[in-house]
Backbone as CSV, one residue per row, in Angstrom:
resi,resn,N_x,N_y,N_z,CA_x,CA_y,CA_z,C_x,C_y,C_z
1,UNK,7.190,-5.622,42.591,7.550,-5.333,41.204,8.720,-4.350,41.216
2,UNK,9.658,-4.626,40.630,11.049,-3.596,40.101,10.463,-2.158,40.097
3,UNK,11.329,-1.558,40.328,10.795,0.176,39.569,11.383,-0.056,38.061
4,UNK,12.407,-0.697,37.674,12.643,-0.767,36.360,11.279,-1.258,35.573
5,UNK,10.413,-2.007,35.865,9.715,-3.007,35.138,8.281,-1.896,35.416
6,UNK,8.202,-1.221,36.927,7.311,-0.466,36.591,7.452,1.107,35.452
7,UNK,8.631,1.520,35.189,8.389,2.708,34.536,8.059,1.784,32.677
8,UNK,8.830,0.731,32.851,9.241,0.813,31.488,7.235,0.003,31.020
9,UNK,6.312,-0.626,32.179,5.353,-0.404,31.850,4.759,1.317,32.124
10,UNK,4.728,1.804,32.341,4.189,2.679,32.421,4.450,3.567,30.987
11,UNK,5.447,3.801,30.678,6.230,4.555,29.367,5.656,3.763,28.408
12,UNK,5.406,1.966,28.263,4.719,1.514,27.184,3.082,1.940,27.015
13,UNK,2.606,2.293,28.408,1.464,2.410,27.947,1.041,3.692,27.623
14,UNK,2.343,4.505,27.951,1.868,6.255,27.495,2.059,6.038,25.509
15,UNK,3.197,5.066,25.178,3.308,5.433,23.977,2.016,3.987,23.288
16,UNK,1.532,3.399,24.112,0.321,2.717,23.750,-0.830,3.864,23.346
17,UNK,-1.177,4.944,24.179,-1.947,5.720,23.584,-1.701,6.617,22.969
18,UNK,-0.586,7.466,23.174,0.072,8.408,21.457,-0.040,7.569,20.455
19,UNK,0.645,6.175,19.910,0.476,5.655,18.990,-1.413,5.528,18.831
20,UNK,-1.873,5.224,19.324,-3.274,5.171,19.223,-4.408,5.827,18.982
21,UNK,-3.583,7.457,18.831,-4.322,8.065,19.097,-3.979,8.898,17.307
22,UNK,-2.620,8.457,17.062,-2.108,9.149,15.983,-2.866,7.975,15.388
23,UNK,-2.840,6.274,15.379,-3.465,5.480,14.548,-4.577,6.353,14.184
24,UNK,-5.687,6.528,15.264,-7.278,6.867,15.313,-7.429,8.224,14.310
25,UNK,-6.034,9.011,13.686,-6.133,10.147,13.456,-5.814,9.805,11.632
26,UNK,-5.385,8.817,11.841,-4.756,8.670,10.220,-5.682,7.492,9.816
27,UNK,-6.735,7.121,10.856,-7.840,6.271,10.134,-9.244,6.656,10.167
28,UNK,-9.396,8.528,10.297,-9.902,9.365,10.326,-10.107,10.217,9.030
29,UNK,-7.979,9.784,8.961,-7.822,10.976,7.681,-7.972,10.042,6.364
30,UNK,-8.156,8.494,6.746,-8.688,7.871,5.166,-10.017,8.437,4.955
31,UNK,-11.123,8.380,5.754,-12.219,8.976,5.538,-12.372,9.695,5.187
32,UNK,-12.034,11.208,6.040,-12.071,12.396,5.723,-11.053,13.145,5.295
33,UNK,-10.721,13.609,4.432,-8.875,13.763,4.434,-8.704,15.037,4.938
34,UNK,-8.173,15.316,5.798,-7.416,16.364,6.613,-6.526,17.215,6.075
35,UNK,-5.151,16.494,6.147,-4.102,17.249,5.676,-3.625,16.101,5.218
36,UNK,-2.517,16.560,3.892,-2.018,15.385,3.412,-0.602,14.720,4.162
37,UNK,-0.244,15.907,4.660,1.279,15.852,5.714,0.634,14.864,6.764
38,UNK,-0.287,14.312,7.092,-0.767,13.371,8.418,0.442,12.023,7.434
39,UNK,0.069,11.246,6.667,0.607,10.422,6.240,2.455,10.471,6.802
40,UNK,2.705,11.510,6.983,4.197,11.251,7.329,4.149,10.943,8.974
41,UNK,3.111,10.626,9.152,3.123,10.026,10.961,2.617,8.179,10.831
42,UNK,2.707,7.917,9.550,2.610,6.534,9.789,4.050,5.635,10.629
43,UNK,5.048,5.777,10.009,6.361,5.441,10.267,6.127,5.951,12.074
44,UNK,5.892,6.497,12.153,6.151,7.177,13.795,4.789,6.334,15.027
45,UNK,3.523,5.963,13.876,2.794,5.107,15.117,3.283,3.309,15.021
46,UNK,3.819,3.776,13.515,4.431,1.502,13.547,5.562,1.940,14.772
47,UNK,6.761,2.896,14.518,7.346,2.350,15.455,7.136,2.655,17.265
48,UNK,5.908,3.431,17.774,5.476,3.562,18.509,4.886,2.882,19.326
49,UNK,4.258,1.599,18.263,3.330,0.526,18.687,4.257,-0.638,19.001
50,UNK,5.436,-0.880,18.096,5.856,-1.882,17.917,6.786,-1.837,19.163
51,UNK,7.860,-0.809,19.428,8.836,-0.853,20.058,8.299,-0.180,21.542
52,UNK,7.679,1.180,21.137,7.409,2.172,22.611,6.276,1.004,23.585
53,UNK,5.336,0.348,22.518,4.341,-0.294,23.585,4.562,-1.397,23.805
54,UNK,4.786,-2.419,22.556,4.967,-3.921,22.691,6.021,-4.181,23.446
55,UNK,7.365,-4.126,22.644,8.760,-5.009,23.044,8.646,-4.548,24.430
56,UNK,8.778,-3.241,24.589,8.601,-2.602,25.860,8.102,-3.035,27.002
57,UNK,6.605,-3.310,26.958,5.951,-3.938,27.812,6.185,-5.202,28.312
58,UNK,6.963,-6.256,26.705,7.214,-7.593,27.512,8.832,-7.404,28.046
59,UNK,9.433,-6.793,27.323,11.004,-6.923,28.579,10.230,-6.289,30.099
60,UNK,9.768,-5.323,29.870,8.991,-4.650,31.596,8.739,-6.243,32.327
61,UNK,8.074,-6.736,31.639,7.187,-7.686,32.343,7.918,-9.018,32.251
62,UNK,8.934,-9.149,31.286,9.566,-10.502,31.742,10.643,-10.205,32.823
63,UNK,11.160,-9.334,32.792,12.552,-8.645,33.633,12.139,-8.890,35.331
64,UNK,10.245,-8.516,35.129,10.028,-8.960,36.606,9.932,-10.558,37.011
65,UNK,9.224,-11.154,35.679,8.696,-12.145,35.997,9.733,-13.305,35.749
66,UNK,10.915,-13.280,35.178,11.584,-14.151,35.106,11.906,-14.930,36.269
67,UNK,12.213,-16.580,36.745,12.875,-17.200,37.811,13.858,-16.091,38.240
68,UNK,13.739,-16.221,39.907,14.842,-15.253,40.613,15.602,-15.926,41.273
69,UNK,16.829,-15.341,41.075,17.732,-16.102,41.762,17.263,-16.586,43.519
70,UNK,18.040,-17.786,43.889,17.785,-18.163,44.802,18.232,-17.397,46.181
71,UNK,19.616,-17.149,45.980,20.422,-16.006,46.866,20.900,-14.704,46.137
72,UNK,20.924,-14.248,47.283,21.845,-12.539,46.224,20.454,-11.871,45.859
73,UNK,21.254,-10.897,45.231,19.747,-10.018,44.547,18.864,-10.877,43.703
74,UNK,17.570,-11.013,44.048,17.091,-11.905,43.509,16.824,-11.977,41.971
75,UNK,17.037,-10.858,41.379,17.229,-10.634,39.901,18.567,-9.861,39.436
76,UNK,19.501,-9.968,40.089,20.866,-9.671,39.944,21.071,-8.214,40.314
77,UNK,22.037,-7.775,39.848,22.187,-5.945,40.179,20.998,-5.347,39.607
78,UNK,20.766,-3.925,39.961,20.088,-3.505,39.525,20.244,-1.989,38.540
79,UNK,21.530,-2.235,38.531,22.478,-0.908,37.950,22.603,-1.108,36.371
80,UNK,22.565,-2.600,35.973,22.395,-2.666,34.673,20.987,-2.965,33.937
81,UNK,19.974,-3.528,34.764,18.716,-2.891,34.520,18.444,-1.760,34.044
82,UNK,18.773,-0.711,35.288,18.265,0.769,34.847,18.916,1.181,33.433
83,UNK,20.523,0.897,33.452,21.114,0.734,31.985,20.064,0.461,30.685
84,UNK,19.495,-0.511,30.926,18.777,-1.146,30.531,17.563,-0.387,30.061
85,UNK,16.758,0.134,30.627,15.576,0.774,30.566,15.845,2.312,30.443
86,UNK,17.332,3.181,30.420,17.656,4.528,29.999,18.147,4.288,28.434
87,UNK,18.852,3.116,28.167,19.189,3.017,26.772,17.946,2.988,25.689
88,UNK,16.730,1.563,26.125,16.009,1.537,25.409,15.514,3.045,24.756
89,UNK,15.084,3.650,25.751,14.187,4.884,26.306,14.556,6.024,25.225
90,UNK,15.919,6.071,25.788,16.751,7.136,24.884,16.975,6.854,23.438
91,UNK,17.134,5.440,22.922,17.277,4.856,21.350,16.112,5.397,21.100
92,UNK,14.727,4.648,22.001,13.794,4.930,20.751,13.234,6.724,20.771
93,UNK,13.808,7.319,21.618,13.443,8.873,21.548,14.290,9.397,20.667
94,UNK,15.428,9.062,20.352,15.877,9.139,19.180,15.796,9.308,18.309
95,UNK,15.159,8.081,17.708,14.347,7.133,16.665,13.527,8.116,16.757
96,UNK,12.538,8.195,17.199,11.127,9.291,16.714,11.733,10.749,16.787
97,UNK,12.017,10.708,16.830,12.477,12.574,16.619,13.189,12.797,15.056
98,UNK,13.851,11.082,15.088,14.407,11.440,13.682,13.799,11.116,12.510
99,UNK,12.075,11.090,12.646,11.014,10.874,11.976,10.184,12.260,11.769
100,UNK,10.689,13.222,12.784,10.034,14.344,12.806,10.892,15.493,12.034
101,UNK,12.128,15.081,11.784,13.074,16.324,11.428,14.201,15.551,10.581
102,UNK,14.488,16.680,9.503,15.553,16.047,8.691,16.864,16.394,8.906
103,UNK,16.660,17.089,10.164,18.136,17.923,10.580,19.864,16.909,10.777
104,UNK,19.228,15.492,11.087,20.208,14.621,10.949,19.612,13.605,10.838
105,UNK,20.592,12.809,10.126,20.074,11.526,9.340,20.941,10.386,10.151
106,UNK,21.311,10.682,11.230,22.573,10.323,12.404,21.559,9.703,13.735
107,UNK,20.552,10.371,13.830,19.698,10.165,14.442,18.976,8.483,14.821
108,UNK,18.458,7.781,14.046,17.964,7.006,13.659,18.835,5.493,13.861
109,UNK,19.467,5.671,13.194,21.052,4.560,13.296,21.621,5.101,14.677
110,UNK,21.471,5.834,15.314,21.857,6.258,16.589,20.930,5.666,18.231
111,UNK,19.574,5.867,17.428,18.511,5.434,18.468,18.358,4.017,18.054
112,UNK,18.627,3.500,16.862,18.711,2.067,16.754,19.640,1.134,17.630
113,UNK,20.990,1.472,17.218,22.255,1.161,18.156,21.646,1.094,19.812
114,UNK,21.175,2.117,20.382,20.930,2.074,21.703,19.806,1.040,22.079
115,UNK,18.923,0.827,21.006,17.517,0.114,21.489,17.983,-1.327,21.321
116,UNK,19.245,-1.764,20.376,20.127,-2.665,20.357,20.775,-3.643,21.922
117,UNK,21.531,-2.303,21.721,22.257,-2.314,22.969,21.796,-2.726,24.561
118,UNK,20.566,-2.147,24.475,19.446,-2.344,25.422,18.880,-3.770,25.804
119,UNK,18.583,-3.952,24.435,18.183,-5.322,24.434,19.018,-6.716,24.411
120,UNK,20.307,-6.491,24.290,21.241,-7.013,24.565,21.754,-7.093,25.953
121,UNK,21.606,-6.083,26.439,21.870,-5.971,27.951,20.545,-6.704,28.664
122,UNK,19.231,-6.534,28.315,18.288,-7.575,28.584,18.482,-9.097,28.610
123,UNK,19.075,-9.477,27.287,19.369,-11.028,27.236,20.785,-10.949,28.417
124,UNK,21.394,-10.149,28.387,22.312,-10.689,29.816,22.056,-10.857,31.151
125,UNK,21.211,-9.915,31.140,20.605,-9.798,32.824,19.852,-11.205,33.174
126,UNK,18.707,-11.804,31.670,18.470,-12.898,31.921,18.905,-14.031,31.815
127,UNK,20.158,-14.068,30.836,20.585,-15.456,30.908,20.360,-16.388,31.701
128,UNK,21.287,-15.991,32.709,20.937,-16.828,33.988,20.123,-16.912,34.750
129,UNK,19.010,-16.403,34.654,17.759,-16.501,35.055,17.059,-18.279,34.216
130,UNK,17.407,-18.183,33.431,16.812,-19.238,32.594,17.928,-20.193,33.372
131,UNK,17.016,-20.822,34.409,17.489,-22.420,35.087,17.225,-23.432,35.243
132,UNK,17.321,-24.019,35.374,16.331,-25.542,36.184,16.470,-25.695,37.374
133,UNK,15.634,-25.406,38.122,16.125,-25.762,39.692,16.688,-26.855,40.248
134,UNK,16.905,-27.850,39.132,18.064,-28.954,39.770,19.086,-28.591,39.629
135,UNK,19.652,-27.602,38.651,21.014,-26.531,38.565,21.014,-25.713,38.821
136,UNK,20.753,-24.963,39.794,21.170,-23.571,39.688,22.319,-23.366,40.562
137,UNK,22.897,-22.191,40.172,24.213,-21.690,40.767,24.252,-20.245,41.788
138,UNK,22.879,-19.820,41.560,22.606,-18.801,42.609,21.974,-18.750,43.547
């Protein structure tokens, strides 16, 4: 397995249980109501769940599991991978911080762009992974 594919599981499943744990806390605070400021951590476990654990976990896990090339690195360089898995990382740390503070509103559209970018650099790395073994060119 990649070290790319292992951190970026590993990082999904840390924000698998922060999100989970903030879910367990704001379906605590329907019951019992706590504080009313909990409600401003909804936005922060959707995108925790959605992006930090899900998307996360399947680029981790397709990035390994995709067809490998036949010669050469068998999943191409590995320099735009890591690209790959520092952009996501950094967009969506971004992104949640700019859920926690109103200090910039720059934030957000900033960690978006990168988690973009990221994932764009994902569909390149695999393109060519997607072959038919009666064609391939690597």
């Amino acid at each position: 397995m990649p070290a790319q594919t292992i951190w970026m599981i590993r990082l999904s499943l840390v924000y698998f249980l922060i999100s989970a744990l903030i879910g367990g806390l704001l379906l605590i605070h329907k019951t019992i109501p706590l504080h009313p400021a909990l409600w401003s951590l909804l936005p922060l476990h959707y995108e925790m769940a959605i992006w930090g654990w899900m998307v996360q976990f399947v680029i981790g896990t397709a990035y390994w599991m995709f067809p490998r090339y036949l010669k050469g690195e068998i999943r191409g360089p590995a320099k735009p991978a890591w690209w790959m898995f520092i952009l996501f990382n950094t967009g969506l740390l971004l992104l949640l911080v700019s859920f926690l503070t109103t200090a910039s509103v720059a934030l957000a559209p900033a960690g978006r762009l990168l988690m973009m970018a990221s994932i764009l650099l994902f569909g390149y790395l695999m393109w060519n992974r997607i072959v038919s073994f009666k064609h391939h060119d690597h």
